[in-house]
C-alpha positions as CSV (number, residue, x, y, z in Angstrom):
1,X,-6.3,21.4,5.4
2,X,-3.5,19.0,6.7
3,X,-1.0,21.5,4.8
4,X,-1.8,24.2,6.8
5,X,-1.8,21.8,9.6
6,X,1.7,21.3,9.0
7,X,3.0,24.5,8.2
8,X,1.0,26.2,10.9
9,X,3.6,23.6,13.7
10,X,6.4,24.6,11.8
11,X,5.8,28.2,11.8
12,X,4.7,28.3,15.5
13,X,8.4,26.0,16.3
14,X,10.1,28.5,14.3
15,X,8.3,31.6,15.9
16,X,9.1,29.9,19.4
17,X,12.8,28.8,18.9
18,X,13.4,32.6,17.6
19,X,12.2,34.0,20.9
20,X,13.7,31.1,23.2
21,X,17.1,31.4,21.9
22,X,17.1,28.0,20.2
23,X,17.3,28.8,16.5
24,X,20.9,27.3,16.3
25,X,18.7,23.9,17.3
26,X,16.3,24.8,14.3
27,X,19.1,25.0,12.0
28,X,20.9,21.8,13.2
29,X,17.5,19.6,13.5
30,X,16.9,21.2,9.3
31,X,20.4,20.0,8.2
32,X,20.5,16.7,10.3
33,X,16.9,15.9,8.6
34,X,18.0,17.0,5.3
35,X,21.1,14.4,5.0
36,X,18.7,12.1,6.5
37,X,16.2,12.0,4.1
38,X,18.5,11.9,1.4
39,X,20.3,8.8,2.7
40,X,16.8,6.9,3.4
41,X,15.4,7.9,-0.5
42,X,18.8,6.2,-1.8
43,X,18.2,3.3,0.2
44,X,14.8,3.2,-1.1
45,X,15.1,3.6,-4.7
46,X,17.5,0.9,-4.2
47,X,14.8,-1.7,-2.7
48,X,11.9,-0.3,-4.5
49,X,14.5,-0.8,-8.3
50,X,15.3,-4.6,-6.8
51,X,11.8,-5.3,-5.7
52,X,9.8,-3.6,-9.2
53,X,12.0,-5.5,-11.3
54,X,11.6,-9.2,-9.4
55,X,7.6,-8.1,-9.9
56,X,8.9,-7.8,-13.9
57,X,10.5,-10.8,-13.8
58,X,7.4,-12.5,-12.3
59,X,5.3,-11.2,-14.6
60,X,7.0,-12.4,-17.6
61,X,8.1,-15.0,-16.2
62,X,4.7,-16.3,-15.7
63,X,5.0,-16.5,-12.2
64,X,2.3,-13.8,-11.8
65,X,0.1,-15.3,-14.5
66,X,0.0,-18.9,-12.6
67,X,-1.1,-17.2,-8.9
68,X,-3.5,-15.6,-10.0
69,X,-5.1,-18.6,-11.6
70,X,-4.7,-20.0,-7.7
71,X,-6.4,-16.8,-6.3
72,X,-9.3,-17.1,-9.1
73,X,-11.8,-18.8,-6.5
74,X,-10.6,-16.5,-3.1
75,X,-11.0,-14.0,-5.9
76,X,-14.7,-15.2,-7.4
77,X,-16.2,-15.2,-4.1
78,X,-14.5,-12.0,-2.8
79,X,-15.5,-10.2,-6.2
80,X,-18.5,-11.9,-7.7
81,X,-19.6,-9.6,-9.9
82,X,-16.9,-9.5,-11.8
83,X,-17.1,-11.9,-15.2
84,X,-14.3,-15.0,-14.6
85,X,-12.3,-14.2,-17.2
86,X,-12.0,-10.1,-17.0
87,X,-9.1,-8.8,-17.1
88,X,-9.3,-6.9,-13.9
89,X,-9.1,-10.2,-12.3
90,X,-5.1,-10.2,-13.1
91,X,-4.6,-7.1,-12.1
92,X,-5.9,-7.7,-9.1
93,X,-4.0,-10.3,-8.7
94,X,-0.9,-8.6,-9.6
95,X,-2.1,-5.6,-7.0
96,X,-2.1,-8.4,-4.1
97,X,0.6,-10.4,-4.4
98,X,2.5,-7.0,-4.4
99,X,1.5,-6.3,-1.6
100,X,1.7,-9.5,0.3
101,X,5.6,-9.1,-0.6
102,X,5.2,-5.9,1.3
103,X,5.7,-3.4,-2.1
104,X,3.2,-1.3,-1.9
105,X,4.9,0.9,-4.4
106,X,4.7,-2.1,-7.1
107,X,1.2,-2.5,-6.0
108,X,-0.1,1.1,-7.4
109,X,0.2,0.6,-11.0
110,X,-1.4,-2.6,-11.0
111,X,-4.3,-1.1,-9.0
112,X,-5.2,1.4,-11.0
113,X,-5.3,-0.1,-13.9
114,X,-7.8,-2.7,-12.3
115,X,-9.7,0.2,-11.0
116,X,-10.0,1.1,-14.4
117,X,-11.0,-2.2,-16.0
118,X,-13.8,-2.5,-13.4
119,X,-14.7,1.2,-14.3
120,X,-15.5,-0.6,-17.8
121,X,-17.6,-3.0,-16.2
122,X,-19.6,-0.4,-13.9
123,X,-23.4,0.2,-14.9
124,X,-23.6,3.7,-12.9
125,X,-20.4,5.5,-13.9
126,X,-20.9,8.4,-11.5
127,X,-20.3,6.4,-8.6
128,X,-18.0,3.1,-7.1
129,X,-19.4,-0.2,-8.0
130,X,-19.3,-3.6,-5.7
131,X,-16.5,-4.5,-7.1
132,X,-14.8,-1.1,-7.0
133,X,-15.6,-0.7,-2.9
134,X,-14.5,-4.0,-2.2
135,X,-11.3,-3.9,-3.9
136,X,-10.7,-0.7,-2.6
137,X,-10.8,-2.0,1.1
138,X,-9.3,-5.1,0.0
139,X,-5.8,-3.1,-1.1
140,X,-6.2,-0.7,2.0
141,X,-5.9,-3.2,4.3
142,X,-3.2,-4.9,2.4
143,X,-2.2,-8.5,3.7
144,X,1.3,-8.3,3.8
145,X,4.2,-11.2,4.6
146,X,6.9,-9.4,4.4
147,X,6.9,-5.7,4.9
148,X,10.1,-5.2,2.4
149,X,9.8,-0.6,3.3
150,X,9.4,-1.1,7.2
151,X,12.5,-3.6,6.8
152,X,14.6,-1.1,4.8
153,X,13.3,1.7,7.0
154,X,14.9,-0.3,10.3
155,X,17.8,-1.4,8.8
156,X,18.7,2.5,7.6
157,X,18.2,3.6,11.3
158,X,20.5,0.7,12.9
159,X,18.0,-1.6,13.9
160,X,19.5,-4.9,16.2
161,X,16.6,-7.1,14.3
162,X,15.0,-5.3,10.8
163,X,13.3,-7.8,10.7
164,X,11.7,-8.8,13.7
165,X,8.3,-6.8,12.5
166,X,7.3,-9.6,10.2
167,X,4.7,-11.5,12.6
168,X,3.4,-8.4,13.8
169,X,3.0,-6.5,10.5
170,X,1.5,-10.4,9.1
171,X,-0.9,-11.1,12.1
172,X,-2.0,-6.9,11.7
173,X,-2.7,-6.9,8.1
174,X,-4.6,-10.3,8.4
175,X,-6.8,-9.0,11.2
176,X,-7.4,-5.7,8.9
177,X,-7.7,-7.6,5.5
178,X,-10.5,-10.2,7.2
179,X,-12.2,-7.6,9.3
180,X,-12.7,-5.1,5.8
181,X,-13.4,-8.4,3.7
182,X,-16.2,-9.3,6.4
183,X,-17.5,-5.4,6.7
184,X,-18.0,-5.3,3.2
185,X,-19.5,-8.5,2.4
186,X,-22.0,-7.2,5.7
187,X,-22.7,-4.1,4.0
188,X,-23.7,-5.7,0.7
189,X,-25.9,-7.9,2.5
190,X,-27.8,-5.3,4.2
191,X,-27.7,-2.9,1.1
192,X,-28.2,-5.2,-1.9
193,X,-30.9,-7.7,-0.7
């Protein structure tokens, strides 16, 4: 639907700029995108290359192995169905400590795979469990520190302060991340007494 969306406002622009005069406007807003979008995805696969291997490094470094022993408890009480020593538990981990450095493209893998490790935990396989829903909201809301993209996304456009979206992006994704945890946990009060 949202493709259609979408093409129907680009069609209409171009239908409207034909019989306005303005598709030398149309042409120059298609090139000056083009270049622009180029230049962003280098700067991007730059970060995202830096950022996915310091996750790799983490990880076999330990690093990654020794938080999420400290998030076991947050982690226990958030996901208590879940047996202590599953392996979904570390990916999990892994999933949030991407994305409290703000890489939600180092995030993915690791959530998937813990989507699928609670998948082999799941009595009713046609349909999310706890554990699934929870973690689901959990990464949507995404507690973040540093928002590493938005950065890289204000620095390529000439930003006087890149930076300066850290408190606001941190005190947003708390609110959202406490606000899902809470929903949730309401929810599975109400549905699971």
């Amino acid at each position: 639907m949202l493709n259609y969306l979408w093409g129907g406002m680009i069609l209409i622009g171009i239908v409207v700029a034909a019989f306005t005069g303005n598709m030398q406007n149309i042409t120059q807003a298609i090139l000056d995108s083009s270049k622009e979008a180029i230049t962003v995805c280098v700067t991007m696969m730059g970060i995202i290359a830096m950022w996915s291997g310091m996750m790799e490094i983490a990880n076999r470094s330990g690093l990654i192995k020794e938080l999420s022993k400290k998030m076991r408890p947050f982690l226990s009480y958030i996901f208590p169905d879940i047996p202590k020593n599953h392996k979904s538990l570390d990916y999990i981990s892994t999933n949030v400590i991407a994305n409290i450095l703000g890489l939600g493209w180092a995030a993915t893998p690791a959530g998937i795979k813990a989507m699928e490790s609670l998948q082999t935990i799941n009595k009713k396989k046609d349909e999310a469990s706890r554990s699934m829903c929870m973690f689901l909201v959990f990464n949507m809301s995404s507690l973040q520190i540093i928002s590493v993209n938005i950065i890289a996304y204000r620095s390529q456009f000439n930003s006087a302060n890149p930076s300066e979206i850290i408190a606001p992006g941190l005190f947003a994704t708390l609110v959202s991340t406490v606000v899902g945890i809470w929903v949730i946990k309401i929810i599975e009060r109400w549905k699971y007494r």
